[in-house]
C-alpha positions as CSV (number, residue, x, y, z in Angstrom):
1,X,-28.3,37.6,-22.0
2,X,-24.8,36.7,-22.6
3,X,-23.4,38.5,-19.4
4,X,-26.5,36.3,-17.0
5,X,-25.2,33.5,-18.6
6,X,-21.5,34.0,-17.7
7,X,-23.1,35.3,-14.2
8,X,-24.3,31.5,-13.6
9,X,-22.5,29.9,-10.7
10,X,-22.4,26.3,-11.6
11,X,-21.6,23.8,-8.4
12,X,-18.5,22.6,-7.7
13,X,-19.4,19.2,-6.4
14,X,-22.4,16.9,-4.7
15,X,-23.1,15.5,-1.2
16,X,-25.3,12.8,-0.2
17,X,-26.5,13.0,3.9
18,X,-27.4,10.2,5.4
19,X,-28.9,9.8,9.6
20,X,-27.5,6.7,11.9
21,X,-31.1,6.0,13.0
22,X,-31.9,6.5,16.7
23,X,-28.4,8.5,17.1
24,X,-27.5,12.1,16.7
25,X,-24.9,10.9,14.2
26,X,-24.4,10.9,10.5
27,X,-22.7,10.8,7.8
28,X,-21.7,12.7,4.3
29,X,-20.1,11.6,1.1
30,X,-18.9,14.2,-0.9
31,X,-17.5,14.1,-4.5
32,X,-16.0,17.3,-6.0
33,X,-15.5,17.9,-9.6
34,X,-13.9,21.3,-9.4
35,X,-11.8,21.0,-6.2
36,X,-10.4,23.9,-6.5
37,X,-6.6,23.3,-7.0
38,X,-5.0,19.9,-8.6
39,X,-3.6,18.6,-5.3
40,X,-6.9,19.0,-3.0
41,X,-9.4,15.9,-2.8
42,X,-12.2,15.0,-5.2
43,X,-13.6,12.7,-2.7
44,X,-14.3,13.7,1.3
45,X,-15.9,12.0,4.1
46,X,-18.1,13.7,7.1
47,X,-19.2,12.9,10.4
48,X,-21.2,15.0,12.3
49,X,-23.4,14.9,15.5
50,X,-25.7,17.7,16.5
51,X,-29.2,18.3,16.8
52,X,-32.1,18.1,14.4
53,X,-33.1,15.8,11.6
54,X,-33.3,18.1,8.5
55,X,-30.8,18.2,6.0
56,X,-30.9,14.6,5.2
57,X,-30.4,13.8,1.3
58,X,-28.8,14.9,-1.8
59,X,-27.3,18.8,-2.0
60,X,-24.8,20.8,-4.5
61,X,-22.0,21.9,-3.1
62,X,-20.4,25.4,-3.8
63,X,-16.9,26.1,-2.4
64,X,-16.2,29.5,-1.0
65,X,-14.3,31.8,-3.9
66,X,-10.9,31.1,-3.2
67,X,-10.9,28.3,-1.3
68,X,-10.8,24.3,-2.2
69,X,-11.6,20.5,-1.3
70,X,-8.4,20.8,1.4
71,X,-9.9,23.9,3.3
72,X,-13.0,21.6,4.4
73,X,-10.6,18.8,6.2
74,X,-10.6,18.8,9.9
75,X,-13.2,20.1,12.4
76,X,-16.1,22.1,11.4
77,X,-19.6,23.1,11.8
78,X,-22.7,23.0,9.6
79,X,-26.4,24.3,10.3
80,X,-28.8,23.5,8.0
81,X,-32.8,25.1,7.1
82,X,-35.0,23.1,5.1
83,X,-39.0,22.8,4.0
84,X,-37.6,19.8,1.6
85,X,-37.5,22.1,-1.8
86,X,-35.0,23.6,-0.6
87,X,-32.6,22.3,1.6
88,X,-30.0,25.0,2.5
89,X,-26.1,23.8,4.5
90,X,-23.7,26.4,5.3
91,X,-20.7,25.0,6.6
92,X,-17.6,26.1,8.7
93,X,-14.2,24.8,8.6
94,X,-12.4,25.4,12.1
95,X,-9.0,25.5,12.7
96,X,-7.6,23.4,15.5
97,X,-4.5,23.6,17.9
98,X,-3.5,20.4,19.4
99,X,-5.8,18.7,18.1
100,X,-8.4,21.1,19.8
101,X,-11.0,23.1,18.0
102,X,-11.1,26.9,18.0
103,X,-14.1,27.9,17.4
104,X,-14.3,31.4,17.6
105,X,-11.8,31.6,14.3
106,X,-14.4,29.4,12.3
107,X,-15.1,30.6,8.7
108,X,-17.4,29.6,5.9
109,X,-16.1,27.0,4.0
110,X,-18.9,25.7,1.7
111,X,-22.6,26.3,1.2
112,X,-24.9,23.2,0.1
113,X,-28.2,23.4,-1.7
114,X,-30.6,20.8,-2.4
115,X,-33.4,18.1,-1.5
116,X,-33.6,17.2,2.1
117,X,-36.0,16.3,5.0
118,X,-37.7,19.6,6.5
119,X,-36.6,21.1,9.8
120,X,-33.6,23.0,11.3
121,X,-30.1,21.4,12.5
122,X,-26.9,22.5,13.5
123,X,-23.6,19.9,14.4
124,X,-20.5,19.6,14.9
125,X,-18.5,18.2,12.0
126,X,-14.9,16.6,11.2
127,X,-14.2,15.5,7.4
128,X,-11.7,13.1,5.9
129,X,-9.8,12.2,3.0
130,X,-10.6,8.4,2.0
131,X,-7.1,8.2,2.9
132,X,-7.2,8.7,6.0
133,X,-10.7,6.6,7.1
134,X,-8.3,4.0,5.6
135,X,-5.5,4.7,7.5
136,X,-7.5,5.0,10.8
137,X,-9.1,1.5,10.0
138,X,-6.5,-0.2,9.4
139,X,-4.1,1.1,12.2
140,X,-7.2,0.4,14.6
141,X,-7.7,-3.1,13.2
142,X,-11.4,-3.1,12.4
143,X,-10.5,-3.8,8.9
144,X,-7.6,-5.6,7.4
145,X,-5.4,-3.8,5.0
146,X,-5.8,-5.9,2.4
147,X,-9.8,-5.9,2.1
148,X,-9.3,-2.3,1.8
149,X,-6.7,-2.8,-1.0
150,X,-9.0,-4.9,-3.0
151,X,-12.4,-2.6,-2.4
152,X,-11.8,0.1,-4.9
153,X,-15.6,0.3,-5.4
154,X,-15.8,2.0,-2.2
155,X,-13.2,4.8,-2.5
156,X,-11.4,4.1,0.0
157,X,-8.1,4.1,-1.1
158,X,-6.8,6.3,-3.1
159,X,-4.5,5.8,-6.3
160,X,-0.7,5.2,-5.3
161,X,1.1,7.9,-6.9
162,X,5.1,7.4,-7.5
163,X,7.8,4.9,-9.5
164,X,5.8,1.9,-8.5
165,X,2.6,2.6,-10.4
166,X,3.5,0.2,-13.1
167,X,5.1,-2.4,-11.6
168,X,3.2,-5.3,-11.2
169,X,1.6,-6.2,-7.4
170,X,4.4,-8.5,-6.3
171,X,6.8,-6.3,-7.6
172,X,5.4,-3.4,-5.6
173,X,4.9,-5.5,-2.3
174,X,9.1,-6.5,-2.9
175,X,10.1,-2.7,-3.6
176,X,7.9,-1.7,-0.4
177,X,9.4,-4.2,1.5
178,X,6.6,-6.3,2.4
179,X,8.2,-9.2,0.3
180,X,11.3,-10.7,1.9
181,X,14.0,-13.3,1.6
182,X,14.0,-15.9,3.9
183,X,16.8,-18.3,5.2
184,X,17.1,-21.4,2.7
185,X,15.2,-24.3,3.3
186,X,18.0,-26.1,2.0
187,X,22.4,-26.2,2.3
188,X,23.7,-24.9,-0.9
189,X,25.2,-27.5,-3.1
190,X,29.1,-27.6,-1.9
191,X,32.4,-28.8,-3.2
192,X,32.8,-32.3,-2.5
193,X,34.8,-33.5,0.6
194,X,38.1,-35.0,0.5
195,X,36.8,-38.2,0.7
196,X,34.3,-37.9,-1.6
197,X,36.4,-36.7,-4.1
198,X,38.1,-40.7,-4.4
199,X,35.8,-43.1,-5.4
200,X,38.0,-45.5,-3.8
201,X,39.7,-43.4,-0.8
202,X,43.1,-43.8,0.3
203,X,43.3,-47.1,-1.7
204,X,41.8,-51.2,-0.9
205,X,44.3,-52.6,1.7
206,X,47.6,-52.9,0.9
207,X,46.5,-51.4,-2.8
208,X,47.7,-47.9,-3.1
209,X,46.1,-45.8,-5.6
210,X,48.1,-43.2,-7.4
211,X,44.8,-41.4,-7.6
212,X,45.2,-39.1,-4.9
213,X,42.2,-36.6,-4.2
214,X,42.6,-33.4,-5.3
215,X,42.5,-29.9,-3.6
216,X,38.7,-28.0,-4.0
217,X,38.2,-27.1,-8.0
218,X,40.4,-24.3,-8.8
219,X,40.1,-22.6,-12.3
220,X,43.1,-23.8,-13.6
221,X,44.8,-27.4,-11.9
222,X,49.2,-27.4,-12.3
223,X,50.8,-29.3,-14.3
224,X,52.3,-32.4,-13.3
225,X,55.7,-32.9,-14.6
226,X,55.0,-36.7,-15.4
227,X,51.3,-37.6,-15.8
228,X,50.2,-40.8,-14.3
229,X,47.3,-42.4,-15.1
230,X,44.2,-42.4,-11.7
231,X,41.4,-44.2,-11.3
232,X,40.7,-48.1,-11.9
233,X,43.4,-47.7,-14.7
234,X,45.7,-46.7,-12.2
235,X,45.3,-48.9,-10.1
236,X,45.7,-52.1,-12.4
237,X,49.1,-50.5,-13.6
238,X,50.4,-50.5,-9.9
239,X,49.5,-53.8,-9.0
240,X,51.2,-54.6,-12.7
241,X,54.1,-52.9,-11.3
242,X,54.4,-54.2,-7.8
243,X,53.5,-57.9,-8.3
244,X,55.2,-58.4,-11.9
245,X,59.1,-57.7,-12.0
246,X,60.0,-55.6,-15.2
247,X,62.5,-58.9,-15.8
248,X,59.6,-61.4,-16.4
């Protein structure tokens, strides 16, 4: 009993088939829980055209021994038997040169069993990480970026995985380098002018101040050998000076 236990082949993952009515198009989701190997997808996506309409509906999904999640990416094939209870899949990955299937080095990749609408199909196939359908959608520009950021319900964006992962989102936007710094809207805040350095200029007339502007700020101004008094204070002592003789 023990050994038919430990016999039991238990399924990797699921699938869920669905037609595009009136085409000879459709589509699979496919969630693994055993992917076979820590780096290889948990979730796919399939499209397929072909002939037939069986196959249609919810299967198990048993990876080829040795092979993972990664191994079905790319084109493929798939022909499917079914009376409903059960619906059988075998499927083919194919490798591809170019771009271009080659067909004739096609092996089995995965066989499905399940629950699906009776008949016999066969189709063409070509899977994809989430990753990539987002990729492809928003390079094409049927959907923004963004809306695919903020859709995690539908999968289609996987986890970011680096540094970044804590920081918050405007943090990660300004270490990706979608934030940046623009010109200032504003002139920084200068040293004053010469002339705005006097209150009163050059002096009023024939009134000379002794309060001459001085240089921009500097960290440490000289000393003057004899200090004179600036300003309004100045001022009065020079007119004291000028217009009153020292012998009055």
């Amino acid at each position: 009993m023990a050994e038919r236990e430990r016999s039991i082949r238990w399924p990797d993952g699921g699938s869920f088939t669905i037609p595009i009515p009136f085409t000879p198009f459709g589509i699979q989701r496919s969630y693994y829980a055993n992917p076979g190997s820590p780096d290889a997808p948990r979730v796919t996506y399939t499209g397929s055209v072909g002939i037939g309409t069986s196959g249609w509906g919810p299967h198990a999904v048993f990876l080829r021994n040795g092979m993972t999640s990664r191994d079905t990416l790319g084109w493929g094939a798939s022909g499917n038997v079914s009376s409903i209870v059960p619906s059988v899949t075998v499927n083919a990955s194919i490798p591809d040169q170019y771009n271009i299937p080659l067909p004739w080095k096609a092996k089995v990749s995965s066989i499905e069993a399940g629950v699906g609408s009776p008949g016999a199909s066969a189709a063409m196939t070509y899977t994809w990480t989430p990753q990539q359908v987002s990729d492809y959608l928003a390079r094409s520009g049927l959907v923004a970026s963004d809306l695919l950021r903020r859709a995690p319900s539908l999968n289609l964006v996987t986890p970011a995985m680096g540094p970044n992962d804590e920081l918050s989102p405007f943090e990660r936007d300004l270490r990706g380098g979608v934030g940046s710094a623009g010109a200032p809207s504003e002139a920084p805040l200068r040293y004053l002018s010469r002339s705005q350095q006097g209150a009163l200029g050059d002096g009023m007339g024939d009134w000379r101040t002794s309060a001459a502007p001085v240089l921009p700020w500097s960290p440490t101004a000289p000393a003057a050998s004899s200090p004179q008094p600036g300003g309004l204070y100045g001022l009065m002592l020079d007119y004291l000076r000028d217009n009153y003789p020292s012998d009055r």
